[in-house]
C-alpha positions as CSV (number, residue, x, y, z in Angstrom):
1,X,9.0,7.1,27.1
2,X,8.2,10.4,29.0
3,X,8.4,12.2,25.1
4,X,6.0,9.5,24.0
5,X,3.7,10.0,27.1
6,X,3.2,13.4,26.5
7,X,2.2,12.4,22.1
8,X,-0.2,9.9,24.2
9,X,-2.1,12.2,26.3
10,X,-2.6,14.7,23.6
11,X,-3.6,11.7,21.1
12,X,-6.2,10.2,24.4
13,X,-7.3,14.6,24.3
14,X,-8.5,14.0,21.2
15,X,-9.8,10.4,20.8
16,X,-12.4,11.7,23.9
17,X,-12.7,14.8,22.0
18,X,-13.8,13.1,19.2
19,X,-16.4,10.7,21.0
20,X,-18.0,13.8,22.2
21,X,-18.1,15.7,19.0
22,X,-19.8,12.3,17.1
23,X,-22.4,11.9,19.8
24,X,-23.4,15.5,18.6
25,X,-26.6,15.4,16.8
26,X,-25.5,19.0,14.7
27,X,-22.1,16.9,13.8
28,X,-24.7,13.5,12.9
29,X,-26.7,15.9,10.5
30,X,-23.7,16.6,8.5
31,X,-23.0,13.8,7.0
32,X,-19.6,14.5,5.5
33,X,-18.2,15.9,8.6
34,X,-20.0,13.0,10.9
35,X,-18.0,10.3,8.6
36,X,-14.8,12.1,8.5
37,X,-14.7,12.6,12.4
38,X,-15.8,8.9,12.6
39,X,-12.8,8.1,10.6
40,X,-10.2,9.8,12.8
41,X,-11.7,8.3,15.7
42,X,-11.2,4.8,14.3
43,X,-7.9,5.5,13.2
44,X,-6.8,6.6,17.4
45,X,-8.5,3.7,19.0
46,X,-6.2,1.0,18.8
47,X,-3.6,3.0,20.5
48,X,-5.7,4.5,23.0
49,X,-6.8,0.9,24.0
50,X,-3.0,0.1,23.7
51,X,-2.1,3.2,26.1
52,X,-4.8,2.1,28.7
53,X,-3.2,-1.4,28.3
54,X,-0.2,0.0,29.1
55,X,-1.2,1.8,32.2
56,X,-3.1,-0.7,34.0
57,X,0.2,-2.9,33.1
58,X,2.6,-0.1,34.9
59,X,0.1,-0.2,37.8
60,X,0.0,-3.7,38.1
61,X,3.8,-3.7,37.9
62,X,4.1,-0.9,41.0
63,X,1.6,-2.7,43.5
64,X,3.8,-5.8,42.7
65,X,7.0,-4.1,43.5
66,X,5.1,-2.6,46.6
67,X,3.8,-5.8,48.1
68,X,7.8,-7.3,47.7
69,X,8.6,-4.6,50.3
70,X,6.5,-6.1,52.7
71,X,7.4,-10.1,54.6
72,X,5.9,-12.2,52.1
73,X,6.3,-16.2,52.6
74,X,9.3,-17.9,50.2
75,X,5.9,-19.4,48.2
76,X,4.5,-15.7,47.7
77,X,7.5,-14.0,47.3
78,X,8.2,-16.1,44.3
79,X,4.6,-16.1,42.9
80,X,5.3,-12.1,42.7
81,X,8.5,-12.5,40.7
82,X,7.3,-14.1,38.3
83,X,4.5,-11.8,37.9
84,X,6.5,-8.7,37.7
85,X,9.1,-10.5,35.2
86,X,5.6,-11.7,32.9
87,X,5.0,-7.9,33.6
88,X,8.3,-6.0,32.6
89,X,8.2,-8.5,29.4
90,X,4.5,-7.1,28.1
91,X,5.4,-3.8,29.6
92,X,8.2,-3.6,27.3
93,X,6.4,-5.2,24.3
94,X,3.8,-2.5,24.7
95,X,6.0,0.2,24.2
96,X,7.5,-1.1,21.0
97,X,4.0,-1.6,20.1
98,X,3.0,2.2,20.8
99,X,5.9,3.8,19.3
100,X,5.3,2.2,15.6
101,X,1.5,3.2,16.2
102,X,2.6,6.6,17.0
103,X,5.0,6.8,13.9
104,X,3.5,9.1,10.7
105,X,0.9,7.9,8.8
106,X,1.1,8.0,4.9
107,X,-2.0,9.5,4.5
108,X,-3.0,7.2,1.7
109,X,-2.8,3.5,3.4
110,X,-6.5,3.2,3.8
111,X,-7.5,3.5,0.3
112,X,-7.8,1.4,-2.3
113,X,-5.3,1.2,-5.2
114,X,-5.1,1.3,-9.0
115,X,-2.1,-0.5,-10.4
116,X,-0.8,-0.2,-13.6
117,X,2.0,-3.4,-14.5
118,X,3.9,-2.6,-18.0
119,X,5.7,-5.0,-20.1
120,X,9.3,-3.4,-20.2
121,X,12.5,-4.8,-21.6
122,X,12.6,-8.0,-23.2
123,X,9.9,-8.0,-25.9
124,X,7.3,-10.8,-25.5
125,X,8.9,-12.5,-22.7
126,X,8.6,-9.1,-20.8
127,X,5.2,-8.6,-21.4
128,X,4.2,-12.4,-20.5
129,X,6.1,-11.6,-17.4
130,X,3.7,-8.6,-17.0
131,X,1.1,-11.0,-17.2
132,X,2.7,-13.3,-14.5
133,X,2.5,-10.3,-12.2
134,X,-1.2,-9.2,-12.8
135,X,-1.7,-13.6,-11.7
136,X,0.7,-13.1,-8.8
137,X,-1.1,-9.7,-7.2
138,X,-4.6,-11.1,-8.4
139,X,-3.9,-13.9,-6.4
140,X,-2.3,-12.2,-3.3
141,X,-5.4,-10.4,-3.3
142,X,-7.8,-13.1,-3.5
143,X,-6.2,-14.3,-0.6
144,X,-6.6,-11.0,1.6
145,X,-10.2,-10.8,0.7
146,X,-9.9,-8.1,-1.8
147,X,-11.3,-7.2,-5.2
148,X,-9.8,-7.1,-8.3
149,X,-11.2,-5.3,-11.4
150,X,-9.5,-4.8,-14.7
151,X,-9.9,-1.0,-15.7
152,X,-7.9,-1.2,-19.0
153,X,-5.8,-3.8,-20.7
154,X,-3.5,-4.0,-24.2
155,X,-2.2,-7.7,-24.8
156,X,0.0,-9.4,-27.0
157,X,-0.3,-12.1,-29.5
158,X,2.0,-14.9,-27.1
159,X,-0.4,-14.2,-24.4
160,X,1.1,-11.3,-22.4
161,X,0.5,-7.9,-21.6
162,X,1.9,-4.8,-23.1
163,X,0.0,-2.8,-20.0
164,X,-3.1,-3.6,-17.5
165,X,-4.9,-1.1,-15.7
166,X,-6.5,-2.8,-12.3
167,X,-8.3,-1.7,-9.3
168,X,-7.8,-3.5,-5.8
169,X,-10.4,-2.7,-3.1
170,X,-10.5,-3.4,0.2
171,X,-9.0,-3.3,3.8
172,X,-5.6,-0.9,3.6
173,X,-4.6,-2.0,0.1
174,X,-2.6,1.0,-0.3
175,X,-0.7,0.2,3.4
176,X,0.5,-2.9,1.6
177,X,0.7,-2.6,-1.7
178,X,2.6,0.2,-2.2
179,X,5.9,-1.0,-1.8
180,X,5.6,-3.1,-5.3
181,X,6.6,0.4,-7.0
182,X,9.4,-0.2,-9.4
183,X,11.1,-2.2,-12.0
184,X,10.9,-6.1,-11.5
185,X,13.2,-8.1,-13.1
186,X,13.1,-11.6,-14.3
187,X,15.5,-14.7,-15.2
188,X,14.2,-17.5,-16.8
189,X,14.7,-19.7,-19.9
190,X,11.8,-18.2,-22.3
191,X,8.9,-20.6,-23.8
192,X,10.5,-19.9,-27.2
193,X,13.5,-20.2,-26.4
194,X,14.9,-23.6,-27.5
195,X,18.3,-23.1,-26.9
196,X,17.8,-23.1,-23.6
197,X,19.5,-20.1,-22.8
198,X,18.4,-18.0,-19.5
199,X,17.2,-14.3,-21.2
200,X,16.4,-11.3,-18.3
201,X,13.1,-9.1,-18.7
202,X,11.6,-6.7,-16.7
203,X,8.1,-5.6,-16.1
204,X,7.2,-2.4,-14.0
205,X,4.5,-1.6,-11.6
206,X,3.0,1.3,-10.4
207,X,1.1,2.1,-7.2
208,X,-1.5,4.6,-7.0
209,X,-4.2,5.1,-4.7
210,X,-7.1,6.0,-5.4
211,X,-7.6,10.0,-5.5
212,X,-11.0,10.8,-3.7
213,X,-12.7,13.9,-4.7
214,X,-11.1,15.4,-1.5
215,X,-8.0,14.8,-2.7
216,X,-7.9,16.3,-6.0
217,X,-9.5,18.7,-7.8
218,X,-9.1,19.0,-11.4
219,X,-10.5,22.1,-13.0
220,X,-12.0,20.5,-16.4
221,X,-10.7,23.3,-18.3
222,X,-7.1,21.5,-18.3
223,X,-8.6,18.6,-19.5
224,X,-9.0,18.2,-23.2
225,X,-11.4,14.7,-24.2
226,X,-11.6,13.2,-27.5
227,X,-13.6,11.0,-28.7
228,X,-12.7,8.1,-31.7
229,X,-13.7,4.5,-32.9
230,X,-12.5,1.8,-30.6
231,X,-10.7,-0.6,-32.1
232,X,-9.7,-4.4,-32.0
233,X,-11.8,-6.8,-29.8
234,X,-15.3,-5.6,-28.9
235,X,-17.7,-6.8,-32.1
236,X,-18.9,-4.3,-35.2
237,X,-20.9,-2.4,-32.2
238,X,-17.8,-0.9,-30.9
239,X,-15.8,-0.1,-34.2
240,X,-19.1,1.5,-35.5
241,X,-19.9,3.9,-32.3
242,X,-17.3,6.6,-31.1
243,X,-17.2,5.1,-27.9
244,X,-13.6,5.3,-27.1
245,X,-12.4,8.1,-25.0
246,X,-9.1,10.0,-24.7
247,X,-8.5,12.5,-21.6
248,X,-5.3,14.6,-21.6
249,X,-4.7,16.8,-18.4
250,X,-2.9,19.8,-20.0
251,X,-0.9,20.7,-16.8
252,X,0.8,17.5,-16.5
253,X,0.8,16.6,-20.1
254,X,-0.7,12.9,-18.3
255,X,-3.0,11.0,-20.8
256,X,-5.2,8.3,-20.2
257,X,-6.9,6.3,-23.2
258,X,-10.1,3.8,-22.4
259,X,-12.6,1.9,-24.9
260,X,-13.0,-1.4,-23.0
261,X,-16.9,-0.1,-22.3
262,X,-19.2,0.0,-24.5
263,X,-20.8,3.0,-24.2
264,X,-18.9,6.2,-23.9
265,X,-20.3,7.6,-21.2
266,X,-18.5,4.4,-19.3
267,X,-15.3,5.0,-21.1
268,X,-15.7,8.8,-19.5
269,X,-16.0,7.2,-16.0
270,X,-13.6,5.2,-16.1
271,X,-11.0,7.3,-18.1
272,X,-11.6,10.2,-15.3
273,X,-11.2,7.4,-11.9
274,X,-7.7,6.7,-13.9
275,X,-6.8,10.3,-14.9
276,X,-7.6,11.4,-11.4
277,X,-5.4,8.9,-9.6
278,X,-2.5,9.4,-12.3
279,X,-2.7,13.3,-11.5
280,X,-2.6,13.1,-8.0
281,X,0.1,10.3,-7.9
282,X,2.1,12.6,-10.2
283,X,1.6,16.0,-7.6
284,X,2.4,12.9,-4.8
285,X,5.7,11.7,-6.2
286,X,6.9,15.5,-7.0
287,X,6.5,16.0,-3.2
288,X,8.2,12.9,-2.4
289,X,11.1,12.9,-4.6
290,X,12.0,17.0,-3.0
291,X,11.9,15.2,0.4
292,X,13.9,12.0,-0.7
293,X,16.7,14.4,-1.9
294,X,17.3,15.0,1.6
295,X,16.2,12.1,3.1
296,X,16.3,8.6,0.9
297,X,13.5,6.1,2.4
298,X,15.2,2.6,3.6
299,X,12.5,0.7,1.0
300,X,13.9,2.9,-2.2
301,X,12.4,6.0,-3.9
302,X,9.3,4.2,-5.1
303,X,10.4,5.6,-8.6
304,X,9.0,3.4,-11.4
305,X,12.6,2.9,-12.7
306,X,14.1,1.8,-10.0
307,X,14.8,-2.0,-9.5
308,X,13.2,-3.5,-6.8
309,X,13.3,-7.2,-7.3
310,X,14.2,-10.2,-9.4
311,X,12.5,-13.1,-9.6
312,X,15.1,-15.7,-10.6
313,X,13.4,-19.2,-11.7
314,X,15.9,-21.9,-12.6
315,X,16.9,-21.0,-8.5
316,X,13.5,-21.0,-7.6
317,X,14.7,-17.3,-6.1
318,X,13.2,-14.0,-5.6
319,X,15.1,-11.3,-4.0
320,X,14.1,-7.7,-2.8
321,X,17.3,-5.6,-3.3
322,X,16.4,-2.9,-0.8
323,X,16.1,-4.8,1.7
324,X,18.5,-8.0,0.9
325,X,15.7,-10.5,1.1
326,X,16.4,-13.9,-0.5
327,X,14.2,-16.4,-0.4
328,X,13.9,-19.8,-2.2
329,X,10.4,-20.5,-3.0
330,X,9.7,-18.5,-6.0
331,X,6.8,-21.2,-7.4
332,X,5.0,-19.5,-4.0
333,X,6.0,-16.1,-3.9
334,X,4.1,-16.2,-7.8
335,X,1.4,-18.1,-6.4
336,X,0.1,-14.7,-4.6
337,X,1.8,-15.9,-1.4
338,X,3.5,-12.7,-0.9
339,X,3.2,-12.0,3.1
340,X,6.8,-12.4,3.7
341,X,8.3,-10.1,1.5
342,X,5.7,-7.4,2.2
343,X,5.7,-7.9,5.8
344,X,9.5,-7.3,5.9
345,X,8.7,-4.2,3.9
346,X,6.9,-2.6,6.3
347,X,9.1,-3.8,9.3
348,X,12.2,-2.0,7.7
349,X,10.4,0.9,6.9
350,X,9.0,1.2,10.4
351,X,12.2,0.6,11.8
352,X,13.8,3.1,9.3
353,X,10.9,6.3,10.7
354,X,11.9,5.0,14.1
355,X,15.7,5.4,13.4
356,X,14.1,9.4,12.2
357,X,12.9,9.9,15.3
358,X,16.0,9.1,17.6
359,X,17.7,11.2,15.1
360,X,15.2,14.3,15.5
């Protein structure tokens, strides 16, 4: 622990550092600074409380060892033991504890999230099964106390969904979330199937969070807009107005279509929230996939294509294939209850970053 000890005291530095510089009434005036200081102090306290926890355990745990040096009754002497056994346990606890709060932070696990689920392969059972996902993720997020909003949507006559645009807001949506990156795969005997025969589909999700202004700036002379009739659902007001908007960031060649508004000036709004956080996951993923040539993460690449999952129904199945989790209760898993899976997401991954650090 003495390498950890010496991250802590420069990490306790700051967190006082911090206090000071927020009780400054020059830092209180500036409002942007105030609230991103604020932030970084929120994000240090739970392991400075956990670092104080763990010295007045050590000290606790040295008086104890002290006072078995000295004649203690059989009565007392055992009353200690026990103490300093309850002690080594916690103290032990509280260093596993520190060491995954001391690991890198993704940057983006605070923020909220768009995701984008696609019908893939398999034609209309593939884009009901993209529909299937939107209920599942809707429904895990209901259950977290997030929002939901849909930002764009395409369906399909049999009910499905060829794409859907949504935005989840919230407590760490991104922390969570973000492992759902990739291909998922289903088995299942289709509705129109009457045969009976099991068919495979897939369906893939993306993960972005949402880019901030901070984040990303996008000169608007590499975006080109254009402006059209919206079409399909919406009543002869939208099919008469050029409501519908088209943004194309020249750069990336990354395109982003919206006319579920009415009024263009909402299509513009919402086409740039999209654009933005489809341009800076695009930048993100560049950097990513230069550093996973070198060093592959232990939950997959996060790459769109890759196949993260089947959900298997006649077994009641689902499995994660990076981390060769099976479990039998599929009828759950698509009922939103999705705590297992992503938990043991972020428990390999943890325990992957630690592995890093031995390593470095």
């Amino acid at each position: 622990m003495d390498e950890i000890f010496e991250k802590l005291q420069s990490v306790v530095d700051r967190y006082d550092e911090l206090n000071e510089l927020i009780s400054d009434p020059e830092v209180i005036a500036d409002t942007k600074r105030f609230m991103k200081l604020s932030k970084e102090e929120g994000s240090l306290r739970d392991v400075v409380a956990a670092y104080n926890k763990y010295k007045d355990v050590t000290s606790q745990l040295d008086d104890n060892k002290e006072m078995l040096e000295e004649k203690l009754d059989s009565e007392m002497e055992s009353m200690v033991k026990d103490e300093i056994s309850t002690l080594e346990t916690e103290k032990a606890d509280l260093e596993e504890k520190i060491k995954i709060m001391l690991l890198p932070k993704d940057p983006n696990d605070d923020k909220n999230i768009i995701m984008e689920i696609h019908g893939a392969a398999g034609g209309d059972e593939g884009s009901l099964f993209a529909a299937d996902l939107y209920n599942m993720y809707t429904r895990y997020a209901e259950s977290q106390g997030w929002k939901t909003q849909i930002i764009d949507e395409s369906d399909t006559e049999v009910g499905g969904f060829k794409e859907i645009a949504i935005m989840i807001t919230g407590d760490k949506v991104y922390s969570k979330l973000k492992f759902e990156n990739g291909a998922h795969r289903v088995q299942r005997v289709p509705a129109t199937e009457s045969a009976g025969r099991i068919h495979t589909s897939t369906a893939t999700v993306g993960v972005m969070p949402e880019a901030e202004d901070v984040d990303i700036d996008i000169d608007p002379k590499d975006i080109k807009t254009d402006v059209y009739r919206a079409s399909g659902a919406g009543g002869q007001h939208v099919n008469k107005t050029s409501s519908a908007v088209r943004m194309t960031h020249l750069p990336t060649g990354i395109v982003v279509a919206m006319q579920d508004e009415r009024s263009q000036q909402q299509n513009r709004m919402k086409a740039m929230q999209v654009l933005k956080s489809r341009v800076y996951d695009y930048y993100q993923q560049k950097e990513e996939s230069e550093y996973n040539a070198e060093r592959k993460s232990a939950v997959g690449t996060g790459d769109r294509s890759e196949r993260i999952r089947t959900y298997n129904y006649p077994q009641n199945r689902v499995t994660d294939h990076r981390i060769g989790l099976t479990l039998n209760k599929l009828d759950k898993v698509m009922n939103g209850e999705l705590d297992t899976i992503i938990d043991a997401l972020i428990v390999s991954d943890q325990a992957k970053k630690l592995e890093q650090l031995k390593n470095e």
